[in-house]
PQR file of N, CA, C, O and H, with PARSE charges and radii, in Angstrom:
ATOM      1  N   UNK A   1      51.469 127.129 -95.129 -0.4000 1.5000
ATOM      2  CA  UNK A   1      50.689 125.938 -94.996 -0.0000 2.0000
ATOM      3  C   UNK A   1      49.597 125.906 -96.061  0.5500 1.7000
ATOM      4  O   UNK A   1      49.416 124.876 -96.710 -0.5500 1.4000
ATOM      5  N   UNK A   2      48.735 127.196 -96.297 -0.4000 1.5000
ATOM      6  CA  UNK A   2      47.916 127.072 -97.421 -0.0000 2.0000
ATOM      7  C   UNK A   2      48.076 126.812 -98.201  0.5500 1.7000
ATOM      8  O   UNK A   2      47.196 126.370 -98.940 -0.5500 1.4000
ATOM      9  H   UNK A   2      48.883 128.033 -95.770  0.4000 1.0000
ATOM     10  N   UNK A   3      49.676 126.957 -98.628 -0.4000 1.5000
ATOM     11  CA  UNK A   3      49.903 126.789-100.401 -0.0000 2.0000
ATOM     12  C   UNK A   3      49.982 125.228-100.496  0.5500 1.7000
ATOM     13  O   UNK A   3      49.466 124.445-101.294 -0.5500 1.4000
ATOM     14  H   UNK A   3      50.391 127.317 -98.029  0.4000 1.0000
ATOM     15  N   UNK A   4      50.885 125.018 -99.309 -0.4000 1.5000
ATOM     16  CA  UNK A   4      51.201 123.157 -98.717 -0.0000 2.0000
ATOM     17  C   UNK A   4      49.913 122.549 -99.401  0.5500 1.7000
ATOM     18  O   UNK A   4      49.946 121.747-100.334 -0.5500 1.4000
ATOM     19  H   UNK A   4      51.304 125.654 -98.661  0.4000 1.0000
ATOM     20  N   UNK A   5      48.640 123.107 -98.729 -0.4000 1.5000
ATOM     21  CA  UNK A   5      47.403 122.278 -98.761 -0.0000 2.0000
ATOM     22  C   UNK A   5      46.966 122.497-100.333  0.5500 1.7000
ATOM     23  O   UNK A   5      46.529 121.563-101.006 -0.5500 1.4000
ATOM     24  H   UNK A   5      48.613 123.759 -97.971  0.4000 1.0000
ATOM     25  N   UNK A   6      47.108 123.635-100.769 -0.4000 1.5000
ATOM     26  CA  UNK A   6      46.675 123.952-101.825 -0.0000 2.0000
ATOM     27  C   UNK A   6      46.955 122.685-102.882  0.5500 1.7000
ATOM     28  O   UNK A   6      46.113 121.845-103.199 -0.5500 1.4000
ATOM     29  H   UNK A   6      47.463 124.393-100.222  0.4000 1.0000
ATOM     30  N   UNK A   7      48.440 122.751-103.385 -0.4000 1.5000
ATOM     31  CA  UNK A   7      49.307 121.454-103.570 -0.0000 2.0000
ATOM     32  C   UNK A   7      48.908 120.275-103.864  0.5500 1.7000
ATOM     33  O   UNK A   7      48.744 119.669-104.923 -0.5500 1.4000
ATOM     34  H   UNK A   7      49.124 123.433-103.127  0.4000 1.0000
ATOM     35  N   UNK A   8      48.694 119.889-102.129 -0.4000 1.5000
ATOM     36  CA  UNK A   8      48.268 118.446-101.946 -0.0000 2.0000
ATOM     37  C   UNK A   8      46.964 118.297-102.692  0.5500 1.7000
ATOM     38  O   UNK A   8      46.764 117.229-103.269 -0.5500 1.4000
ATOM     39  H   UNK A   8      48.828 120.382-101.269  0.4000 1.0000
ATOM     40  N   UNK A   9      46.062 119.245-102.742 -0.4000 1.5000
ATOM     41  CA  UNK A   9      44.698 118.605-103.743 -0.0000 2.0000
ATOM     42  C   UNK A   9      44.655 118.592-104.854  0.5500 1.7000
ATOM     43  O   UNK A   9      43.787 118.025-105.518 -0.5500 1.4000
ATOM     44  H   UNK A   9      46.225 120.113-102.273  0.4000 1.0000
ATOM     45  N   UNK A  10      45.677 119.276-105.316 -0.4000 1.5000
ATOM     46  CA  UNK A  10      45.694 118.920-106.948 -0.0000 2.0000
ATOM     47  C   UNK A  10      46.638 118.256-107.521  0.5500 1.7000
ATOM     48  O   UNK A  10      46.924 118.162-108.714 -0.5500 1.4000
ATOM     49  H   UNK A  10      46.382 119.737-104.777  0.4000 1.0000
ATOM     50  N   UNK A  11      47.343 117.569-106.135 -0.4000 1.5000
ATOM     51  CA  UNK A  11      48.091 116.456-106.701 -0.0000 2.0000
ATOM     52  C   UNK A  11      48.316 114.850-107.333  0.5500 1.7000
ATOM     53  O   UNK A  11      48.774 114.052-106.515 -0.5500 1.4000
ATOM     54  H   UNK A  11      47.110 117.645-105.166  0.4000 1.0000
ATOM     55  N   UNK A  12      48.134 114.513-108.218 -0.4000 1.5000
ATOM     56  CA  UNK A  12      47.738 113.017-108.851 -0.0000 2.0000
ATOM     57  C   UNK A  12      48.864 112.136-108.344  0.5500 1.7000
ATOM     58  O   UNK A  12      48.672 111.015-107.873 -0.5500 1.4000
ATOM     59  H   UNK A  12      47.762 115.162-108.882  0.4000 1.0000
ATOM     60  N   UNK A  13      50.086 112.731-108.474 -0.4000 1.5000
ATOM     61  CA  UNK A  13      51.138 111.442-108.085 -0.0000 2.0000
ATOM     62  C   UNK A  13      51.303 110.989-106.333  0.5500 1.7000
ATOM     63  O   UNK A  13      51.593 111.792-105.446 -0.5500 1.4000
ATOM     64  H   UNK A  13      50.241 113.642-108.857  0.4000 1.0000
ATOM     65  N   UNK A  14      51.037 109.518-106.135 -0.4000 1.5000
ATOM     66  CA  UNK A  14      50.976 109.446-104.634 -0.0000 2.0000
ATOM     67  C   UNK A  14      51.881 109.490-103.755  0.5500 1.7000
ATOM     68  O   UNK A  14      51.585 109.318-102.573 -0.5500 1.4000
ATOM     69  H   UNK A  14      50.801 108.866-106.855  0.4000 1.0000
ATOM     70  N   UNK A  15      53.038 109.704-104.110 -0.4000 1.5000
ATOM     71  CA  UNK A  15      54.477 110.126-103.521 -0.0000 2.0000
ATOM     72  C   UNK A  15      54.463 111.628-103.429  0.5500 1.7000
ATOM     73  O   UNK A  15      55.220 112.069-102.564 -0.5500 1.4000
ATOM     74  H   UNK A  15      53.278 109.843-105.071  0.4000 1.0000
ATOM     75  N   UNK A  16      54.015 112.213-103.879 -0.4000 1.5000
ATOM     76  CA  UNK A  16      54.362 113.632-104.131 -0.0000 2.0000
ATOM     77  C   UNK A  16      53.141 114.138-103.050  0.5500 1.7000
ATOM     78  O   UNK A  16      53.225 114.906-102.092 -0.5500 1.4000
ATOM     79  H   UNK A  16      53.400 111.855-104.582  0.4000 1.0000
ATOM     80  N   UNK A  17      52.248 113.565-103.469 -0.4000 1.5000
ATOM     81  CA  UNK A  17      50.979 113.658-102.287 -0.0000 2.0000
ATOM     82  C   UNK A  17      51.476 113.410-100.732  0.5500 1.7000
ATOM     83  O   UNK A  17      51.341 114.176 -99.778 -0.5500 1.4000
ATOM     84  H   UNK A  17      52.181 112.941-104.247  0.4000 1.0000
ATOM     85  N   UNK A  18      52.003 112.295-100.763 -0.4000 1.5000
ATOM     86  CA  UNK A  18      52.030 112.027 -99.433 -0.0000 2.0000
ATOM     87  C   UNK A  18      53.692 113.105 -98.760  0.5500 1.7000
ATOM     88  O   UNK A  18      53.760 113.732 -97.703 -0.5500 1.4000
ATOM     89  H   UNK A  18      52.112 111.672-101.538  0.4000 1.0000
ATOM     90  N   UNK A  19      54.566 112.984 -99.620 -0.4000 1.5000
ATOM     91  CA  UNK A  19      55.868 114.054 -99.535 -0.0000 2.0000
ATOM     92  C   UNK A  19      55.122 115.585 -98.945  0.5500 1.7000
ATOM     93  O   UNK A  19      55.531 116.274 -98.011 -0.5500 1.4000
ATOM     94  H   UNK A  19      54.510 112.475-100.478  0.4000 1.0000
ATOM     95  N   UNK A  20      53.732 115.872 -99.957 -0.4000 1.5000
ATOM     96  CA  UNK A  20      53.167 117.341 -99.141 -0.0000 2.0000
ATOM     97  C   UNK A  20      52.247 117.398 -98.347  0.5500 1.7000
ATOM     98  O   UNK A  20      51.788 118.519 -98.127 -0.5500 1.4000
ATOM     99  H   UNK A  20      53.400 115.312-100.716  0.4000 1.0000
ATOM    100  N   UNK A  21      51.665 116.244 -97.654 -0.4000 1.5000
ATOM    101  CA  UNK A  21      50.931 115.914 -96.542 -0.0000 2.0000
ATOM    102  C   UNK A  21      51.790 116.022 -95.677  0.5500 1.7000
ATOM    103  O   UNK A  21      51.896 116.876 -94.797 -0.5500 1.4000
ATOM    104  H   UNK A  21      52.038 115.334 -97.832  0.4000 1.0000
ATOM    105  N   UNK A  22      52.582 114.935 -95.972 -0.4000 1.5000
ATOM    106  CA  UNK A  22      54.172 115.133 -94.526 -0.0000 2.0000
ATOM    107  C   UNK A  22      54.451 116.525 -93.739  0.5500 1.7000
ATOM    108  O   UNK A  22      54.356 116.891 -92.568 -0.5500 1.4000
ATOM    109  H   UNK A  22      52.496 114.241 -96.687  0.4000 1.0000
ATOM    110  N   UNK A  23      54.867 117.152 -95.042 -0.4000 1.5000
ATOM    111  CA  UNK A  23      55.344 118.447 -95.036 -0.0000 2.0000
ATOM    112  C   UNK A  23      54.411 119.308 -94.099  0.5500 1.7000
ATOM    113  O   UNK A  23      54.861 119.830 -93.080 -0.5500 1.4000
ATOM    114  H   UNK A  23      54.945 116.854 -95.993  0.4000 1.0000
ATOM    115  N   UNK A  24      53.062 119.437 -94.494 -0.4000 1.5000
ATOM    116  CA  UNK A  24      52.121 120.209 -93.651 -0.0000 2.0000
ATOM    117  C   UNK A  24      52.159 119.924 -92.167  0.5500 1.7000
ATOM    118  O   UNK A  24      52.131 120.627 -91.157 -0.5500 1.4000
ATOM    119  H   UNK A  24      52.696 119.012 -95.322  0.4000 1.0000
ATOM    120  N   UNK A  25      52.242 118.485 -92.443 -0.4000 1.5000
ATOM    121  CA  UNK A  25      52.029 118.192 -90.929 -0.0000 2.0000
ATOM    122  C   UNK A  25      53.258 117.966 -90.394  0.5500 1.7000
ATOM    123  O   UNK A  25      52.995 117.070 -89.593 -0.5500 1.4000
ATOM    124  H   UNK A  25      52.265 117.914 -93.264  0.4000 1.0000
ATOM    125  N   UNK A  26      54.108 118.121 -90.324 -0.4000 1.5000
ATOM    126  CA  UNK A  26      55.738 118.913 -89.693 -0.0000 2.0000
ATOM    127  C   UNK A  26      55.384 120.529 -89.493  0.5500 1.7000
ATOM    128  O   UNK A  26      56.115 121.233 -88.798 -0.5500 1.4000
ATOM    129  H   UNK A  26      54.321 118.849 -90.975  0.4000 1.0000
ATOM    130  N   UNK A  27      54.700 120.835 -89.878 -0.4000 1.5000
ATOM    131  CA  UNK A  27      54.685 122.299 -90.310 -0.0000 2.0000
ATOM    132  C   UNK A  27      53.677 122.905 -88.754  0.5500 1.7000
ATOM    133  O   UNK A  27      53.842 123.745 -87.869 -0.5500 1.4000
ATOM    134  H   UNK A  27      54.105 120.263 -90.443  0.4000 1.0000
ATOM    135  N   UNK A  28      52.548 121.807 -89.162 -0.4000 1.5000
ATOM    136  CA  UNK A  28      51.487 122.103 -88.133 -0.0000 2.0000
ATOM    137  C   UNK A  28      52.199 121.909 -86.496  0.5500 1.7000
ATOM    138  O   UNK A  28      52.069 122.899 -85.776 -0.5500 1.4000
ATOM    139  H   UNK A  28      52.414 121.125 -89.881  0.4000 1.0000
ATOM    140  N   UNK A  29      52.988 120.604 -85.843 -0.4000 1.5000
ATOM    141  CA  UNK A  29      53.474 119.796 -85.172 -0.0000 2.0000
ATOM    142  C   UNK A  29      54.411 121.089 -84.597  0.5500 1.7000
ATOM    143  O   UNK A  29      54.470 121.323 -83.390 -0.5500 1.4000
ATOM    144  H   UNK A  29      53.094 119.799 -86.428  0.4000 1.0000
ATOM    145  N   UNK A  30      55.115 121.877 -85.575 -0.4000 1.5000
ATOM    146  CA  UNK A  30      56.198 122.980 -85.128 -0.0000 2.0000
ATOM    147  C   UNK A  30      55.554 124.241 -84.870  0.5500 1.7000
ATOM    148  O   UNK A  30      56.036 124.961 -83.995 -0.5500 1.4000
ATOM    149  H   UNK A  30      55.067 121.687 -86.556  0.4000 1.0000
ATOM    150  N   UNK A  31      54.415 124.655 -85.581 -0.4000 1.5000
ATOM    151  CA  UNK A  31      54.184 126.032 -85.578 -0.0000 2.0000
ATOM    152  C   UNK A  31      52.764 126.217 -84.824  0.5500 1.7000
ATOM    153  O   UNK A  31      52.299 127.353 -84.734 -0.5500 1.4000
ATOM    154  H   UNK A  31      54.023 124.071 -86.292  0.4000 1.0000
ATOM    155  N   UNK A  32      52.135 125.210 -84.332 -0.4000 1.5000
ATOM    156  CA  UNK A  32      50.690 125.395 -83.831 -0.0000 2.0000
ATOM    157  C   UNK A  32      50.799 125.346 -81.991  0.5500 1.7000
ATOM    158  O   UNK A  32      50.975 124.325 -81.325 -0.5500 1.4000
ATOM    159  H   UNK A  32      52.513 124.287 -84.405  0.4000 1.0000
ATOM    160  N   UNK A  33      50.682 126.371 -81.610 -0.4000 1.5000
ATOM    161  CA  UNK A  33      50.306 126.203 -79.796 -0.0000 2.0000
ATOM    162  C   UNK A  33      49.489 124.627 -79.652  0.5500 1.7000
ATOM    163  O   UNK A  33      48.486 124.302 -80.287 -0.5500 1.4000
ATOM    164  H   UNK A  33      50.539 127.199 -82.151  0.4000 1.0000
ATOM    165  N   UNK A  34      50.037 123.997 -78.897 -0.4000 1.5000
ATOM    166  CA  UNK A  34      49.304 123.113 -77.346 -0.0000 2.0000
ATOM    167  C   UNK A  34      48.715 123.711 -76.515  0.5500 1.7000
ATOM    168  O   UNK A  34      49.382 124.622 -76.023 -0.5500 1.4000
ATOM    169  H   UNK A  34      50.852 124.261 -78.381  0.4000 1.0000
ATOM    170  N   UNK A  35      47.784 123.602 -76.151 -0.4000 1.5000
ATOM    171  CA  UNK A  35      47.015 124.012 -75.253 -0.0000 2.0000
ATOM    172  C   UNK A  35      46.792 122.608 -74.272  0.5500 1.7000
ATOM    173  O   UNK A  35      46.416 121.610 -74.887 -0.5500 1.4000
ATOM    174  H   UNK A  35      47.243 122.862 -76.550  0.4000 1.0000
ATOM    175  N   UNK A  36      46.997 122.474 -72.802 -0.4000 1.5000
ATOM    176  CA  UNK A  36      47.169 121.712 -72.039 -0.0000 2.0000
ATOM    177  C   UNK A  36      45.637 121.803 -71.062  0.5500 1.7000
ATOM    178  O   UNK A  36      45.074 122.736 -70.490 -0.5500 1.4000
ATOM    179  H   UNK A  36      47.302 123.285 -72.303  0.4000 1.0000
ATOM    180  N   UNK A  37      45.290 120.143 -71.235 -0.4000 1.5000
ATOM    181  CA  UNK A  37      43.584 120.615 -70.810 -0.0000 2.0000
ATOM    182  C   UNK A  37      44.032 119.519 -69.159  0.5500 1.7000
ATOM    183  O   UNK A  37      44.325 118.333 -69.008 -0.5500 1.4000
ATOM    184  H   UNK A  37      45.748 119.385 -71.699  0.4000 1.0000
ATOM    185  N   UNK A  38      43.868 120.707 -68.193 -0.4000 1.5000
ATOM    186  CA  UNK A  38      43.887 120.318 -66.911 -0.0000 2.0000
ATOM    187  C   UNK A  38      42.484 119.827 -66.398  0.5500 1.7000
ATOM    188  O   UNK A  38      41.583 120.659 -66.501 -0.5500 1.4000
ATOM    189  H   UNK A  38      43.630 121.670 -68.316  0.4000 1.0000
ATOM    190  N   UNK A  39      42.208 118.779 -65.939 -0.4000 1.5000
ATOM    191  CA  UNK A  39      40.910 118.634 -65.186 -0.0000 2.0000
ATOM    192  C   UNK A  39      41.352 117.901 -63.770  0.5500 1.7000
ATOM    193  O   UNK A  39      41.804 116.756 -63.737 -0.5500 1.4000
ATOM    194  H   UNK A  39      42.940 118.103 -65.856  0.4000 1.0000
ATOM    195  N   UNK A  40      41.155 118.729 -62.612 -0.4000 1.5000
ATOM    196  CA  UNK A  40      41.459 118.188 -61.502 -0.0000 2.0000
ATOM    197  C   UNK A  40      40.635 117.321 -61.140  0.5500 1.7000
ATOM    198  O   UNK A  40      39.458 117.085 -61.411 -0.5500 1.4000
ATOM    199  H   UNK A  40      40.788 119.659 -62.639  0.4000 1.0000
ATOM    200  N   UNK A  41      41.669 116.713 -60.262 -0.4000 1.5000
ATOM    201  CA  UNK A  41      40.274 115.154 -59.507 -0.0000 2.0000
ATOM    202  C   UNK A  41      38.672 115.389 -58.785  0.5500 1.7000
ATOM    203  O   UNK A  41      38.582 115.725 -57.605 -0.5500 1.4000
ATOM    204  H   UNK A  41      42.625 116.904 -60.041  0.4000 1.0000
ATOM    205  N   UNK A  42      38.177 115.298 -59.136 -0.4000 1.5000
ATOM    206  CA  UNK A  42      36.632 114.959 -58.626 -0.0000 2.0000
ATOM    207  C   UNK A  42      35.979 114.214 -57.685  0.5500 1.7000
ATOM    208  O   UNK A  42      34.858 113.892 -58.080 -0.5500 1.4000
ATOM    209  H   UNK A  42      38.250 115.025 -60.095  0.4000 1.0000
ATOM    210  N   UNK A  43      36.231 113.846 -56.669 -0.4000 1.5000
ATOM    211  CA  UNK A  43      34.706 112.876 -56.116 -0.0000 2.0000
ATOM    212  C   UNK A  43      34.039 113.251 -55.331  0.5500 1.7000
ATOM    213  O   UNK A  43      34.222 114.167 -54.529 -0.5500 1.4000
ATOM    214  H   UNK A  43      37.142 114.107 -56.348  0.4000 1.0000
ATOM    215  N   UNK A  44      32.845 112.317 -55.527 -0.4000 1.5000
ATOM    216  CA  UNK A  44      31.609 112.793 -55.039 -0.0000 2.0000
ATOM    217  C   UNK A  44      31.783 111.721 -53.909  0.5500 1.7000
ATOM    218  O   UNK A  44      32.665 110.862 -53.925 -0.5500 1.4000
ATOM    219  H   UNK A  44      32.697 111.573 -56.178  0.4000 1.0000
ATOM    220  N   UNK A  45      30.758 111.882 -52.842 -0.4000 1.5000
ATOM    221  CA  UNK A  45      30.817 111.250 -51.795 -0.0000 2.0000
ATOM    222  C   UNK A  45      28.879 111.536 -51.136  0.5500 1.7000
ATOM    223  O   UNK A  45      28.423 112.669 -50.986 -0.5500 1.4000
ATOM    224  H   UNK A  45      30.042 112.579 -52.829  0.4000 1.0000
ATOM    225  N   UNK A  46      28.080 110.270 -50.858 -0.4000 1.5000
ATOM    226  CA  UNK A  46      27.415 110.511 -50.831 -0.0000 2.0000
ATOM    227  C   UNK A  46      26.243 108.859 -49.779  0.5500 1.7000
ATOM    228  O   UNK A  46      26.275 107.677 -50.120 -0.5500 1.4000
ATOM    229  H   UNK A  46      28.450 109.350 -50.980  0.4000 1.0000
ATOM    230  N   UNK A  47      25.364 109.480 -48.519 -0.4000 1.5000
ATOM    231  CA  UNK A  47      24.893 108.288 -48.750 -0.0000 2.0000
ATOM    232  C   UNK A  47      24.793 107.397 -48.996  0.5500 1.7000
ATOM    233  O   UNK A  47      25.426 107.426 -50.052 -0.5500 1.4000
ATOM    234  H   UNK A  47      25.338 110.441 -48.242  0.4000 1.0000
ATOM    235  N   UNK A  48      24.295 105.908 -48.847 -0.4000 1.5000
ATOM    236  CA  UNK A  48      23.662 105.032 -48.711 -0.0000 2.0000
ATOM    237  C   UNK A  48      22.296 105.171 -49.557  0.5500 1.7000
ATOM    238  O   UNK A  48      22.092 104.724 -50.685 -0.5500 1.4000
ATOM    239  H   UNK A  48      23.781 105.884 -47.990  0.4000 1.0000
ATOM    240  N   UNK A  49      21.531 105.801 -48.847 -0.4000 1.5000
ATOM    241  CA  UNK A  49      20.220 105.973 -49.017 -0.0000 2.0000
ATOM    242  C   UNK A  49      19.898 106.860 -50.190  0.5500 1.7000
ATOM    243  O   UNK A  49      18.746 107.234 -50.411 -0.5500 1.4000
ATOM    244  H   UNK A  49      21.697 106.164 -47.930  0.4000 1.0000
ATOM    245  N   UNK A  50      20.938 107.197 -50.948 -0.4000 1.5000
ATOM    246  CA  UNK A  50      20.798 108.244 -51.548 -0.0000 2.0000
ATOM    247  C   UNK A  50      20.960 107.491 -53.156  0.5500 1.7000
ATOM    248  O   UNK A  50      21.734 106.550 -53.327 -0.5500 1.4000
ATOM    249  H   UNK A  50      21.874 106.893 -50.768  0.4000 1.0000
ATOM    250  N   UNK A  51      20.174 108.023 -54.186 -0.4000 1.5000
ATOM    251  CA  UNK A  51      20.338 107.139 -55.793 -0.0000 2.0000
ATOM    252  C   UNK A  51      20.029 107.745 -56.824  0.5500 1.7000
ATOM    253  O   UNK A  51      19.239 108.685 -56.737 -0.5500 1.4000
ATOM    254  H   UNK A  51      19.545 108.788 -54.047  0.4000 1.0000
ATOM    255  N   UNK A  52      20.540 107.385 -58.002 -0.4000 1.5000
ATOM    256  CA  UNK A  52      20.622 108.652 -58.695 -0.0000 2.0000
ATOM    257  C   UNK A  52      21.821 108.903 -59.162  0.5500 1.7000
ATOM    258  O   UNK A  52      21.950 108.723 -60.373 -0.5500 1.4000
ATOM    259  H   UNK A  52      21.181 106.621 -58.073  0.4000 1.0000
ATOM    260  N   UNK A  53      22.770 109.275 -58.556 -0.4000 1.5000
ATOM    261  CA  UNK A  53      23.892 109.644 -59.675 -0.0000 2.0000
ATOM    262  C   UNK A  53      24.438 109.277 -60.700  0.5500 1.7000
ATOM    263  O   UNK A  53      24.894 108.156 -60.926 -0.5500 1.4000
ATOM    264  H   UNK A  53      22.665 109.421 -57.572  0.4000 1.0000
ATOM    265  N   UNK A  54      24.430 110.168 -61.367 -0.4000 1.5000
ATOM    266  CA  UNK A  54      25.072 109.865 -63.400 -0.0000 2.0000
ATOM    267  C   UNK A  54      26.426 111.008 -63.028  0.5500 1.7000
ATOM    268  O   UNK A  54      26.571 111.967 -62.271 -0.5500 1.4000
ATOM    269  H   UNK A  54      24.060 111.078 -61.183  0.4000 1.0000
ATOM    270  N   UNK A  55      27.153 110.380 -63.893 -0.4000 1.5000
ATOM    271  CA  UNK A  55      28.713 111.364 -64.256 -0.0000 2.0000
ATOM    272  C   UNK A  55      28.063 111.979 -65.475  0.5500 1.7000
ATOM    273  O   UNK A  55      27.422 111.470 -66.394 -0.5500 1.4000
ATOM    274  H   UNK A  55      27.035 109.600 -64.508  0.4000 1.0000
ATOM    275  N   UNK A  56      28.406 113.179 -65.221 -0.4000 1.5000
ATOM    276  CA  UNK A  56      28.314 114.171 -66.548 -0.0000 2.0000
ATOM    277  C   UNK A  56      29.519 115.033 -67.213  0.5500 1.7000
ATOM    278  O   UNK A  56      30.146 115.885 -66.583 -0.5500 1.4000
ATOM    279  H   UNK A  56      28.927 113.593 -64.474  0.4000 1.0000
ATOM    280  N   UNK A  57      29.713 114.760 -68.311 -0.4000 1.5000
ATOM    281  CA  UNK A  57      30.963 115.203 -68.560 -0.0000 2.0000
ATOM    282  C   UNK A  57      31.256 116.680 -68.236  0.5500 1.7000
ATOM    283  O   UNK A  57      32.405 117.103 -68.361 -0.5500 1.4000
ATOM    284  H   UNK A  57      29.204 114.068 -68.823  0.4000 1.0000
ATOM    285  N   UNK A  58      30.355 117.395 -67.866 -0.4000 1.5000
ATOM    286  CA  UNK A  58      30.978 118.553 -67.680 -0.0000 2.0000
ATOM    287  C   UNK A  58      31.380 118.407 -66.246  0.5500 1.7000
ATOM    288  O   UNK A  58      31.435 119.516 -65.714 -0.5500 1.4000
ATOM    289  H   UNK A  58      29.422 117.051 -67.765  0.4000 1.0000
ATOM    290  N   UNK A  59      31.662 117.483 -65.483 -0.4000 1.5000
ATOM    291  CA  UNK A  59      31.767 117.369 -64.163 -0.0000 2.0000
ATOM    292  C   UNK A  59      31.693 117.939 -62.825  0.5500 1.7000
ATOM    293  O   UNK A  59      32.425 117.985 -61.836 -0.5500 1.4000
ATOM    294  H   UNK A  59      31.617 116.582 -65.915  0.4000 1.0000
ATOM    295  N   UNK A  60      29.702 118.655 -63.399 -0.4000 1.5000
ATOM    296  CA  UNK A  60      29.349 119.026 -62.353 -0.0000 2.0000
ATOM    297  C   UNK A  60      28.319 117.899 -61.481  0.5500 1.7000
ATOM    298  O   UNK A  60      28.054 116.826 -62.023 -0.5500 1.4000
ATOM    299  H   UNK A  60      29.107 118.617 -64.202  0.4000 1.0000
ATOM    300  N   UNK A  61      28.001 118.085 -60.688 -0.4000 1.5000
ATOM    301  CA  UNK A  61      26.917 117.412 -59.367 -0.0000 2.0000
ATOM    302  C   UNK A  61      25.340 117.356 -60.450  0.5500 1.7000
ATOM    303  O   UNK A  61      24.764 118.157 -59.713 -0.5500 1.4000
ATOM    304  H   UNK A  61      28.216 118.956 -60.248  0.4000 1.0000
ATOM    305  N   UNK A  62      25.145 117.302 -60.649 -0.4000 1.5000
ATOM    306  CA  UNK A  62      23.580 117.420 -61.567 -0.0000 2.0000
ATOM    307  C   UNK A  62      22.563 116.738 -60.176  0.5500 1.7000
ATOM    308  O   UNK A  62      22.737 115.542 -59.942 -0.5500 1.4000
ATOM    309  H   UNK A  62      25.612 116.651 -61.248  0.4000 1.0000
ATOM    310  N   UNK A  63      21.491 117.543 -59.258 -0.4000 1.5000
ATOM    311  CA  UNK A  63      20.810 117.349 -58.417 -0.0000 2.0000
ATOM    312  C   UNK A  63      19.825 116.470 -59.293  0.5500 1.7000
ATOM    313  O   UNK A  63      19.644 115.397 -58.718 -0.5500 1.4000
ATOM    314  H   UNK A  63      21.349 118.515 -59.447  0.4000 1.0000
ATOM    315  N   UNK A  64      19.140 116.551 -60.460 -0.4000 1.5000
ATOM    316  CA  UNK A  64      17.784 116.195 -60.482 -0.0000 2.0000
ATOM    317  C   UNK A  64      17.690 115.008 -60.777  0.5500 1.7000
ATOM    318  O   UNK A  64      16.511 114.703 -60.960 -0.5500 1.4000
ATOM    319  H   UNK A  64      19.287 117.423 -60.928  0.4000 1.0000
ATOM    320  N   UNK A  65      18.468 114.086 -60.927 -0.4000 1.5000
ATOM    321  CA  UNK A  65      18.151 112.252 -61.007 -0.0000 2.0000
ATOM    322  C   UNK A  65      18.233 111.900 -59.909  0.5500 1.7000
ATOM    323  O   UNK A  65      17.944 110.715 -59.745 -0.5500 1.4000
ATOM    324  H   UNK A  65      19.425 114.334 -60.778  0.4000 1.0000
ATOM    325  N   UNK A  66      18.831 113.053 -58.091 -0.4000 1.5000
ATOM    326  CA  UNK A  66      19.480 112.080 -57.115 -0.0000 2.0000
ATOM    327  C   UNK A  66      17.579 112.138 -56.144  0.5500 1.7000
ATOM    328  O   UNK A  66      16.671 112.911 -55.839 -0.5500 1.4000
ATOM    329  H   UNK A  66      19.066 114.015 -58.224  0.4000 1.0000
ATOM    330  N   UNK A  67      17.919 111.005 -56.079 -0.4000 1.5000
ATOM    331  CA  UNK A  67      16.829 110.651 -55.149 -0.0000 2.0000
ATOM    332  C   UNK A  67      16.691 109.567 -53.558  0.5500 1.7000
ATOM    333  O   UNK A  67      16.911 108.363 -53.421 -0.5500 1.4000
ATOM    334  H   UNK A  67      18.657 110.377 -56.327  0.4000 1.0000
ATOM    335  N   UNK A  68      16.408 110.226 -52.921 -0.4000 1.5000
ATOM    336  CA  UNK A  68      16.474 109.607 -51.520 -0.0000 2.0000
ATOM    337  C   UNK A  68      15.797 108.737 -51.010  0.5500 1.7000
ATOM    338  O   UNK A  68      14.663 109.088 -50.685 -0.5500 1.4000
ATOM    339  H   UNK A  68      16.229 111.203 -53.032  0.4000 1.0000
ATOM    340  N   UNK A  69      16.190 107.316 -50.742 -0.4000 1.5000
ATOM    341  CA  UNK A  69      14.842 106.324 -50.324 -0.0000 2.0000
ATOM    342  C   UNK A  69      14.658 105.679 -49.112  0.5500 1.7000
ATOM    343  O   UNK A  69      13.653 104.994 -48.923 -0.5500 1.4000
ATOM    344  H   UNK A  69      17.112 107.030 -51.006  0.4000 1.0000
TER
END
């Protein structure tokens, strides 16, 4: 793949460029692990009286905006 990339930057003609862009990325598509990002379902359940909640992407509970009125 390095040499692939190597290649592609010192290449002037735009066929030949794009022929070793291709190439890399067939290359990458076949030879690179997936890693599969699981995030199970979430909800919160909460009060009436209760205000305050923000979603945070790390999708924990964050106590300090919730406020009770």
């Amino acid at each position: 793949m390095d040499k692939l990339i190597d290649a592609a930057g010192l290449e002037i003609d735009p066929k030949k460029y794009t022929e070793l862009v291709r190439s890399f990325a067939k290359l990458e598509v076949a030879d690179v692990p997936r890693v599969s990002i699981y995030q199970p379902p979430l909800d919160v359940a909460m009060q009436k009286s209760i205000k305050g909640y923000q979603y945070w992407f790390h999708r924990q509970l964050d106590y300090r905006q919730l406020e009770k009125q």
